[in-house]
N, C-alpha and C positions, 0 to 999 in steps of 0.2 A: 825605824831604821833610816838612819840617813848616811846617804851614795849619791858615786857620779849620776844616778839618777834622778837624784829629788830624795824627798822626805814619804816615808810608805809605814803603813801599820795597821792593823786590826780595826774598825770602828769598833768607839765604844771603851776600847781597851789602851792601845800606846797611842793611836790616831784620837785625837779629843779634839773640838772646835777649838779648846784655848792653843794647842799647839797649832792647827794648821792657821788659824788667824796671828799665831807666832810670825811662822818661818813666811804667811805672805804679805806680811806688813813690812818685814825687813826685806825680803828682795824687793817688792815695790819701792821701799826707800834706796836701798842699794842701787838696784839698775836705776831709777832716773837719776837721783846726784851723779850717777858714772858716764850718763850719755853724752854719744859722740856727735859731731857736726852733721846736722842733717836728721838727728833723731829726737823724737817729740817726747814727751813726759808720759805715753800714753802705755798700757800693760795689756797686752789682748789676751785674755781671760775664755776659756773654753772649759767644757767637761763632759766627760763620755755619759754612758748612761745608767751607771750603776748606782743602786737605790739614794746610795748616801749621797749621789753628786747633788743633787737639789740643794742638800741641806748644807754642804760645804761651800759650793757654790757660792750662797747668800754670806756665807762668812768672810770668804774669801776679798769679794765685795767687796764688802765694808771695812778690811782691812787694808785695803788699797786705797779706796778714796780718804782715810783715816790718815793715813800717810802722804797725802797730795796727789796719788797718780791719779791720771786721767784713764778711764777702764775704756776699753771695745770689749763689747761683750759678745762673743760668740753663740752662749747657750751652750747646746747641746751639739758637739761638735769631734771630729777627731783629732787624734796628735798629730800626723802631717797638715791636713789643713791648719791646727792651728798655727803650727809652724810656718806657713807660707805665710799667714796673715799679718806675721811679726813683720816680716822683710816688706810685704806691699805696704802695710801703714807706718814701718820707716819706725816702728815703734821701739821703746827704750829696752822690750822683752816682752816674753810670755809668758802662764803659767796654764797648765791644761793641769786637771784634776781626773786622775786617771788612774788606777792603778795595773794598767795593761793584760796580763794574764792572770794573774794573780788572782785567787779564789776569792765568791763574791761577799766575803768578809772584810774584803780588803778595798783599801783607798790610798790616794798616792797626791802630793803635789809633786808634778816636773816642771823644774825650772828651764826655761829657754831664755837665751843670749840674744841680741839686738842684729844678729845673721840668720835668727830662724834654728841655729842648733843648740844643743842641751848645753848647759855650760861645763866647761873643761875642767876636771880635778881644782886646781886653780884658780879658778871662776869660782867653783862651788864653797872652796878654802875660803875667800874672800869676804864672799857674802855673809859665811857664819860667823866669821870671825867679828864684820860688823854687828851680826844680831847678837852675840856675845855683848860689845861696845854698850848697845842699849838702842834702841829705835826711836826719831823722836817722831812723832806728833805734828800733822796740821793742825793751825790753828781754824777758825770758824771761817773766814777769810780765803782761805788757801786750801779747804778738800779740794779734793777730786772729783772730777764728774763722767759722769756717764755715757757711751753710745753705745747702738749697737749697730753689728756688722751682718744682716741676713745673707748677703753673695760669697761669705767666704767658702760654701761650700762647692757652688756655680763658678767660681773664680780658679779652683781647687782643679773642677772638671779640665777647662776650658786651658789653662797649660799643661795639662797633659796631653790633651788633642792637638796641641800645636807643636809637640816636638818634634824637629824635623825628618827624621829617620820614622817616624809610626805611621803607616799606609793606612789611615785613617778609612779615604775611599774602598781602601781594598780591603780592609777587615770588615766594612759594614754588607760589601757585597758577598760576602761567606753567610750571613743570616745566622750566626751562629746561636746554636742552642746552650744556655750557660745556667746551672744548676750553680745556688748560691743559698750557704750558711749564713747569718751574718749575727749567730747566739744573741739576738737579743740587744746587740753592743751600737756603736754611733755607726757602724756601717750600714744598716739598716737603710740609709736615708741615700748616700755618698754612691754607695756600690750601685742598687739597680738607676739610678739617675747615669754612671760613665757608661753602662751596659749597656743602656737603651742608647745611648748619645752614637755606639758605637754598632749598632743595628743588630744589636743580639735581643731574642728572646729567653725572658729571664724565669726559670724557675727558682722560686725562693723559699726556704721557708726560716723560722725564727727572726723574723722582721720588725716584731712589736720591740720597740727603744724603748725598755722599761729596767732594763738589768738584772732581770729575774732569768739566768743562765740556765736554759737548759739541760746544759751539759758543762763542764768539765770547762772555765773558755781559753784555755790554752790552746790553740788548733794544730795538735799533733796527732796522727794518725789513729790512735787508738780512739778519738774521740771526736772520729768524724762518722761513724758508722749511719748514721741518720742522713748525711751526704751521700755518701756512698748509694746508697737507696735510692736519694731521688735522683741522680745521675743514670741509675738502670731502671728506673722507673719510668721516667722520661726522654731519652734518647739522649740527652745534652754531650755535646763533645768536649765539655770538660765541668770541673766542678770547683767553685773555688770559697774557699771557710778564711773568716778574720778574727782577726780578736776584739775584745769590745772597744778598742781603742783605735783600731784599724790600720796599724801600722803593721801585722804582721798578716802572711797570705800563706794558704796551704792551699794542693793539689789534689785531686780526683780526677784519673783517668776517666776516657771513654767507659772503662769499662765496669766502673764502678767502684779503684781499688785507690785507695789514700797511698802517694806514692813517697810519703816524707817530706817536711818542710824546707828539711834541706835544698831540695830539689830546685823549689821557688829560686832561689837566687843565682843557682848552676843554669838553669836553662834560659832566666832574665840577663845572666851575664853571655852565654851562648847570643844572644837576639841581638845585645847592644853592640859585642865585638866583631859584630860581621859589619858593622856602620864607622865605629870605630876604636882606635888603636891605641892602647895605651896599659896600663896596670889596671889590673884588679886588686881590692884589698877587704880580706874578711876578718874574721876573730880568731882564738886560738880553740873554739870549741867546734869549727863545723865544719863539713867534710870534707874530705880529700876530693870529692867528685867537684868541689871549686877549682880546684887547684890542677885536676883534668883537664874542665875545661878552658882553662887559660892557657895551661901549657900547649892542649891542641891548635890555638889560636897564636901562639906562640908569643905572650906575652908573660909579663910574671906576673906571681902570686903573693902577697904581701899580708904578712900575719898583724894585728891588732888584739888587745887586750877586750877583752869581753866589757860590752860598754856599747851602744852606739854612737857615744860622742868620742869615744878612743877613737873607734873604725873611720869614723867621720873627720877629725882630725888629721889620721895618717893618709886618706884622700886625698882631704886637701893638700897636704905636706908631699906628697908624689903626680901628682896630678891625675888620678885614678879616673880611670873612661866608667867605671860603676865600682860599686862595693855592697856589702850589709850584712849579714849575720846570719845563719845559720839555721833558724828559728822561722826566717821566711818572710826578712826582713831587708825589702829591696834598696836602695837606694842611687840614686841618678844624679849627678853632681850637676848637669845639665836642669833640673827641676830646683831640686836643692838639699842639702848633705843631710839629709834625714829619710828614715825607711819611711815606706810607702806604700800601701796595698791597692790601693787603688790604680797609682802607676805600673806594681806588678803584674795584675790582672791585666792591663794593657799591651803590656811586655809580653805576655804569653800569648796570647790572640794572638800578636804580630807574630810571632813564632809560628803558630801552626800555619796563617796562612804565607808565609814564606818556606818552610818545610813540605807544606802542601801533604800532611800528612796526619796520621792519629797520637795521639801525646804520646800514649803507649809504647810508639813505636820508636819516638824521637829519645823517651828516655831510655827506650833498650840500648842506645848508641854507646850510653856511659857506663862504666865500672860501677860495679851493685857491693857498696859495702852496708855494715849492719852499725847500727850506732847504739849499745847498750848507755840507757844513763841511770844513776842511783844519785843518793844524797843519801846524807847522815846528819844529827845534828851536828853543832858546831860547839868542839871543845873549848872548854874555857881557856887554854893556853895558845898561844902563837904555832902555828905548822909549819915551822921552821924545822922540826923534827921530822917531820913527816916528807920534808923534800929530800931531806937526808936521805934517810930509807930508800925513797923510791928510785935516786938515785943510785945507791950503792947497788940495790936489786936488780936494776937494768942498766946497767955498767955499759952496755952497747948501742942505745938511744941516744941519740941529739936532743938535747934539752931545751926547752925555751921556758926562762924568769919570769916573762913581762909581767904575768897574771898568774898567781901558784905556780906550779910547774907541769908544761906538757912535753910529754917522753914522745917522740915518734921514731919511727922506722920507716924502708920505705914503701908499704903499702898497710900502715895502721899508724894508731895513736893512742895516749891516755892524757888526758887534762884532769889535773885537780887544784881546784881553789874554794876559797871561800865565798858564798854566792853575797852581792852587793843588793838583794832584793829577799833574802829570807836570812832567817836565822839558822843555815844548813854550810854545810860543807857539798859541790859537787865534786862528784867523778861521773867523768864521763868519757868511753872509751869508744873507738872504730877500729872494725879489722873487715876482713875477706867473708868472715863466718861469724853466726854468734856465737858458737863455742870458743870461738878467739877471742873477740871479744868481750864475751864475760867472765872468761880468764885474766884477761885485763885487769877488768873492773875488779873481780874477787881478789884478786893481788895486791891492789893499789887501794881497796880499804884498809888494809893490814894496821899498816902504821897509824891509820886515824881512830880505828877503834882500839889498839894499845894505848891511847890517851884515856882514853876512857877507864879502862883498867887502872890505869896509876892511882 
């Protein structure tokens, strides 16, 4: 599948060494001929830790220096650091090998832009269209050569700790107890190195960087119960699960209870807009409890296409004081336009110790809605029909096009599109109750499974 994300598929099966040494020979060609003044020929190269990364890895490689780029090679690393690492060495882009939540069958190249974000619809158009053209070939002469970069992770730490609004002194004097997932993924290494840096004691477990997921690595609540656990097992005043790519952060109360990932970004964006003032901007998939809290703060709320180089784009394009997705995926335009787990977790500290409070309790403040999601496959026809429908059927909803169509009212939602990372159709619905909302949802499959019929 290839999306504003990058290129993603099954190992083995659509993902094969000849396609990914494809698609990174041609962006290595593409971004250097395209670099701009002040950026060097060079592709910083990263990959999380699932089994296949090794072996793509070496592919990937050799597809770059094949093509002339000069590689930094990260190893075994995350998608935010690698993303910062593009912008420190000024580099022509990035490509992390990664395929985020996505079951451990699955592998992904993400292309990154010479700003450190994924590249824009536009960007991505670009590039194919040159690997279409044909790629050419260094000669013996002209490969690419190799470094590598061991601080990007220390480097990663270290502007986090210096943002200036995070009480760095005063979150280490809390001692905080901090219960950490980290499935086995590139967090592993990243996460208890900021914890300690920030005087917490770290319970962890799933720490071995081998990608053998012990769970499910999506980190939505159903599939933190193992969190859950050692958070009441061990006193920790909160608990926090990544994905094996580490850009996305989930929450465990004091008291044991996985509170939605949602949440991650409502209560990181609570933390930032007490320092400062400006827009907030999320996607078209995630909750109304964002858009709570901005209103509280009295700033606006500004919808994005599901994507985080959409979200990241209309940031920048409004000058957005934070933003990120839904999924629990932070971002700080202050750091840089890409989600960040590492940063979230920071975010949150700061939170309790300026609440001076239990998490529990900070998120009883906010409206408790239920978010049903489903998927379907995806019909071989266009769902241009299917907006039909669900238009006519909710005649009373305020629509938004940008991405399928989301109906809301005003204390719920339905989103449906087609997903840019599986071969599914989502729906995904929020209301007050989940009898509301999977009313929603049961409603709003209607028209996608009459395709199927025909």
């Amino acid at each position: 599948m290839v999306s504003v994300s990058g290129v993603r598929g099954r190992v083995g099966e659509a993902l094969s060494p000849e396609v990914v040494a494809r698609f990174a020979a041609a962006f290595g060609a593409w971004a250097t001929a395209r670099r701009g003044a002040g950026e060097t020929r060079a592709v910083v190269l990263g990959r999380d830790s699932r089994v296949s990364g090794p072996l793509f890895h070496r592919v990937v490689l050799s597809a770059l220096e094949a093509v002339g780029a000069d590689v930094i090679d990260l190893g075994l690393t995350t998608t935010p650091t690698c993303q910062l690492a593009v912008e420190h060495h000024h580099a022509a882009g990035g490509l992390m090998i990664s395929a985020s939540h996505n079951p451990i069958e699955w592998n992904a190249l993400k292309f990154i832009g010479p700003s450190g974000s994924f590249l824009s619809a536009e960007e991505g158009a670009e590039m194919r269209a040159a690997m279409e053209a044909g790629t050419s070939y260094a000669t013996w002469d002209r490969l690419g050569h190799v470094t590598s970069d061991f601080d990007a992770a220390a480097r990663h730490v270290e502007q986090i700790l210096g943002l200036p609004f995070l009480d760095v002194e005063g979150i280490r004097d809390r001692r905080f107890h901090v219960a950490l997932d980290a499935v086995r993924g590139a967090g592993a290494v990243i996460m208890p190195m900021l914890l300690e840096r920030l005087g917490c004691t770290v319970r962890a477990i799933n720490l071995e960087p081998d990608g053998r997921f012990p769970r499910p690595p999506e980190p939505v609540a159903e599939n933190l119960g193992d969190l859950e656990a050692l958070v009441r097992e061990s006193g920790a005043a909160i608990g926090f699960a990544t994905d094996p790519d580490v850009d996305r952060l989930a929450l465990v109360s004091e008291r044991g209870e996985a509170i939605g990932e949602d949440y991650t970004l409502a209560l990181a964006a609570r933390t930032v807009l007490k320092h400062r003032r400006g827009p907030v901007v999320t996607n078209l998939s995630t909750s109304r409890v964002v858009e709570d809290v901005a209103a509280a703060a009295g700033v606006e709320c500004l919808l994005a296409p599901v994507g985080e180089v959409n979200v990241a784009v209309k940031m920048r394009d409004v000058g957005a004081v934070i933003g990120g997705e839904g999924n629990g995926g932070v971002i700080l335009p202050e750091l840089h336009l890409g989600r960040d787990a590492p940063l979230g977790a920071a975010l949150l500290l700061q939170l309790l110790v300026e609440e001076g409070r239990p998490l529990s309790a900070i998120v009883a403040d906010h409206p408790r809605y239920v978010i049903v999601k489903d998927k379907l496959d995806r019909p071989p026809v266009p769902l241009d029909s299917v907006y039909q429908a669900l238009r006519g059927a909710f005649p009373e909803a305020s629509p938004d096009t940008q991405d399928g169509l989301r109906l809301s009212w005003t204390d719920r939602w339905v989103h449906v599109r087609p997903s840019g990372t599986e071969p599914i159709v989502r729906v995904i619905a929020e209301a007050p109750s989940l009898p509301e909302a999977t009313d929603l949802v049961s409603r709003s499959r209607k028209p996608v499974e009459a395709l199927f019929a025909k």
